[in-house]
C-alpha positions as YAML, in Angstrom:
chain: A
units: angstrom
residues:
- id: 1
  name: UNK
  ca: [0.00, 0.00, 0.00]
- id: 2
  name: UNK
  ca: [1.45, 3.27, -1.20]
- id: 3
  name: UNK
  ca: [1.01, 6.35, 1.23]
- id: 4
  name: UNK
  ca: [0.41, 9.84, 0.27]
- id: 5
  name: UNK
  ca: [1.73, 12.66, 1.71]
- id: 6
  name: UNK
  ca: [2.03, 16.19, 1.28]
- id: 7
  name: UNK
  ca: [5.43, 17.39, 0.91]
- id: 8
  name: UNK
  ca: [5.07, 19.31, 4.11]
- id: 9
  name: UNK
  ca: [4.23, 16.45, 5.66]
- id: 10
  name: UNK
  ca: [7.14, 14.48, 4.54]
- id: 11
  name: UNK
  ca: [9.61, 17.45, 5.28]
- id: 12
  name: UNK
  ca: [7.67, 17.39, 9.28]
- id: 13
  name: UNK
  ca: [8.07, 13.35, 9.00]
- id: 14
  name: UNK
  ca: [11.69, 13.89, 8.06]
- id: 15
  name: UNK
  ca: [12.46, 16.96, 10.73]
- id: 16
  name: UNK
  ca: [11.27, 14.65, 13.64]
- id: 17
  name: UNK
  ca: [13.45, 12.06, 12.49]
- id: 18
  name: UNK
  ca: [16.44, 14.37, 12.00]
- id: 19
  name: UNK
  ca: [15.95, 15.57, 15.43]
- id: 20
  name: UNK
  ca: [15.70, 12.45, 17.10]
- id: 21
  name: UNK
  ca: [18.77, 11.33, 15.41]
- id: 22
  name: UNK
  ca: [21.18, 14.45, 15.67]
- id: 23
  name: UNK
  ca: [20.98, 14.26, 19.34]
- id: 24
  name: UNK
  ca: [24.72, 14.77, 19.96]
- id: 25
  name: UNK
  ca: [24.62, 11.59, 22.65]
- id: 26
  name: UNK
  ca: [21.77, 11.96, 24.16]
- id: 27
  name: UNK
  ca: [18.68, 8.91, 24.09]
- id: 28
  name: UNK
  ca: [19.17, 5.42, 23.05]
- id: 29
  name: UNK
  ca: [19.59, 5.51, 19.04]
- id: 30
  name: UNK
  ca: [23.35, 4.82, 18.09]
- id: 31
  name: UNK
  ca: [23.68, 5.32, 14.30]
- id: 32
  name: UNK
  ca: [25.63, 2.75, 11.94]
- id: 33
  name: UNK
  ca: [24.22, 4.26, 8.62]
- id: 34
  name: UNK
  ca: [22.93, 7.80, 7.91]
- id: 35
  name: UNK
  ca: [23.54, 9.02, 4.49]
- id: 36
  name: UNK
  ca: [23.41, 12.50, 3.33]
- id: 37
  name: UNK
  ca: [20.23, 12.90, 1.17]
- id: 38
  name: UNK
  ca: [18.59, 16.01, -0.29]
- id: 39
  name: UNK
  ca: [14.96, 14.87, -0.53]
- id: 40
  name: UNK
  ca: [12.94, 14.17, 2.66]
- id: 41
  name: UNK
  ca: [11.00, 11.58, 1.88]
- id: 42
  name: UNK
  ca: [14.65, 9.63, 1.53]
- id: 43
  name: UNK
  ca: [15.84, 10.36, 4.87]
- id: 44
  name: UNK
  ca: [16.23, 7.05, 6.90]
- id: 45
  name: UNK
  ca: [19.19, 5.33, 9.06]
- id: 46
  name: UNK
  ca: [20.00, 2.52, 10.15]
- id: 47
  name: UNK
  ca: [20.41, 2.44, 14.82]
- id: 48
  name: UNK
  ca: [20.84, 0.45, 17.36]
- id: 49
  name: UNK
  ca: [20.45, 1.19, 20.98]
- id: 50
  name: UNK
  ca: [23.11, 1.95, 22.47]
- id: 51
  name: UNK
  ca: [22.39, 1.26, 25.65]
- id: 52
  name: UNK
  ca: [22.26, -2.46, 25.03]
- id: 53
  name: UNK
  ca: [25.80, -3.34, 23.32]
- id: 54
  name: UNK
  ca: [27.14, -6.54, 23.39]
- id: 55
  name: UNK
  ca: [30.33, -7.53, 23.58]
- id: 56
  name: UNK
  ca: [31.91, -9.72, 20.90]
- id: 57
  name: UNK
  ca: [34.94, -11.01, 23.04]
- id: 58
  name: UNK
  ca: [37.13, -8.46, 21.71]
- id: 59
  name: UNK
  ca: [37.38, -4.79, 22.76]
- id: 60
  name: UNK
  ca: [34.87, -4.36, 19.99]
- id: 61
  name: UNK
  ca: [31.08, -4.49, 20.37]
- id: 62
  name: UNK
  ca: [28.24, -5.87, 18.53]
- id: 63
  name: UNK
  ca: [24.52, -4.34, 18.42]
- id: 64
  name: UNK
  ca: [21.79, -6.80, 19.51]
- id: 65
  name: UNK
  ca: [19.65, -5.34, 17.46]
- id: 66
  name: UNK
  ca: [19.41, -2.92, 14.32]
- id: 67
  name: UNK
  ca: [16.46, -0.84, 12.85]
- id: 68
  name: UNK
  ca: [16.22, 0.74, 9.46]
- id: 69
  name: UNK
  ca: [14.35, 4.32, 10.30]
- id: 70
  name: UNK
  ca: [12.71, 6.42, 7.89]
- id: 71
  name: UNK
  ca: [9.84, 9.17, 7.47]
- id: 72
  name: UNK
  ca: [7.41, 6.08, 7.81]
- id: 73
  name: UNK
  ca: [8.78, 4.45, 10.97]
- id: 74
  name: UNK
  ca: [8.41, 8.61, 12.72]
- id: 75
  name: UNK
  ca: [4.68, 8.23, 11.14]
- id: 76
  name: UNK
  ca: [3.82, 4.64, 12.92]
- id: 77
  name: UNK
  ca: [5.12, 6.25, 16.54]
- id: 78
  name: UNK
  ca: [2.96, 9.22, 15.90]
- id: 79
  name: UNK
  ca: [0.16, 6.62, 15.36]
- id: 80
  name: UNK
  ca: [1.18, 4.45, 18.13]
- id: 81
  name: UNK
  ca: [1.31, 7.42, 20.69]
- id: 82
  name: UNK
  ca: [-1.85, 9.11, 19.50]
- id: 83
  name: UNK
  ca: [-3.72, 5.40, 20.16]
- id: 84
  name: UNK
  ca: [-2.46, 5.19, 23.53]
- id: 85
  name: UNK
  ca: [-2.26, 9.03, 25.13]
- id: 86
  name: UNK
  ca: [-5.15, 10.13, 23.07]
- id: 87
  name: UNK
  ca: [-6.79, 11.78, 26.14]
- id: 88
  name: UNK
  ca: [-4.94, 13.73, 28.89]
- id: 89
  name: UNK
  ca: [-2.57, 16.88, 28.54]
- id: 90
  name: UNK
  ca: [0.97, 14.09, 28.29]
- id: 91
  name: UNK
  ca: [1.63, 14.70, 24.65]
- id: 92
  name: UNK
  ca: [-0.76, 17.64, 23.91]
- id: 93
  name: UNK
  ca: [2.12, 19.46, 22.52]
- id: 94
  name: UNK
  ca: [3.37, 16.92, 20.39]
- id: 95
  name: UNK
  ca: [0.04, 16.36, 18.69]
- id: 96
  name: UNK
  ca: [-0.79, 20.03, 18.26]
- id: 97
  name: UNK
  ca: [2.90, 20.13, 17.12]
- id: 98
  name: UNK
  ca: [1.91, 17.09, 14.62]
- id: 99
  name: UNK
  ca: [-1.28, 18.19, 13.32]
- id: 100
  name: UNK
  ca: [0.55, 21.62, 12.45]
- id: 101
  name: UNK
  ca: [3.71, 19.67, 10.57]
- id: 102
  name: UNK
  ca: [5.41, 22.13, 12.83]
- id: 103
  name: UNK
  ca: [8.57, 19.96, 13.96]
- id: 104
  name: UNK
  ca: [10.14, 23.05, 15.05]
- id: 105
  name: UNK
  ca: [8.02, 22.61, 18.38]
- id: 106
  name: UNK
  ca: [9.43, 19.17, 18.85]
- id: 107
  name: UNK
  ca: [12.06, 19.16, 21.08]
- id: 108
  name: UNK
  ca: [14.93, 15.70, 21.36]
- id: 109
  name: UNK
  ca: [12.81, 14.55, 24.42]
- id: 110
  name: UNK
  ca: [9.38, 14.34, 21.98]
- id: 111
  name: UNK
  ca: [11.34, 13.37, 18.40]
- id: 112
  name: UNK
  ca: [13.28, 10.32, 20.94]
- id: 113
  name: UNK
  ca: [9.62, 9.24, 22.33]
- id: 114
  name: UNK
  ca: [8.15, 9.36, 18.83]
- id: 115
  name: UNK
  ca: [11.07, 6.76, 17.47]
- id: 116
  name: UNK
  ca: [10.72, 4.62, 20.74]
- id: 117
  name: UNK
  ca: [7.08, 4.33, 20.20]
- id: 118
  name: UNK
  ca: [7.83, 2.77, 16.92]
- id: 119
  name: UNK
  ca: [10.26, 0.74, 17.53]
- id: 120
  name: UNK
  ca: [9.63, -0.65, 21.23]
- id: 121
  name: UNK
  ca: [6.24, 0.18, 21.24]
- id: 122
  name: UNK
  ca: [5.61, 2.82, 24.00]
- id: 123
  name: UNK
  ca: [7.71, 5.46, 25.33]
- id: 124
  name: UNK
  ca: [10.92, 3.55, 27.05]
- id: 125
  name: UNK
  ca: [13.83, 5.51, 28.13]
- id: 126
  name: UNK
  ca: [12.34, 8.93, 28.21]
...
């Protein structure tokens, strides 16, 4: 199934994910792959999380677990957070930001809960 979006939407999609990504050590993604693109809609990476490395016996380490992130995955965690905090003042600002494409009023903190929601689920580390 092919989803439309408006390019706003994909540059808001893309924005969110940027932020969550670019976030200088902070949250759980670690990033093997993040190539330089100029459209939005090709943004993606490839993480891990960081905060469960394994070691391979060497002084080198091993992710677990990898993910391959793009504007779709930061769409399915809006999706998954709007189904479970629909009601209540929790996320208010992160919808509102969301149903503006305004990514500018998503801080690291909302982009990182966003990507956890689609990946583990629910918000995890934040």
């Amino acid at each position: 199934m092919t989803i439309s979006r408006t390019p706003e939407r994909i540059e808001f999609l893309s924005n969110v994910l940027t932020t969550a990504l670019e976030h200088y050590s902070y949250g759980f993604p670690g990033i093997l792959e993040y190539p330089d693109v100029d459209n939005p809609a090709d943004v993606y990476a490839v993480i891990y999380d960081r905060y469960e490395e394994e070691s391979d016996g060497t002084d080198e380490w091993q992710p677990s677990r990898t993910w391959r992130v793009d504007v779709d995955t930061i769409a399915h965690g809006l999706g998954v957070l709007k189904e479970k905090y629909r009601s209540g003042d929790v996320l208010r600002e992160l919808f509102a930001a969301d149903r503006d494409n305004d990514a500018g009023e998503i801080d690291v903190v909302g982009a990182l809960a966003i990507l956890e929601a689609a990946i583990f689920g629910d918000i995890t580390y934040n």
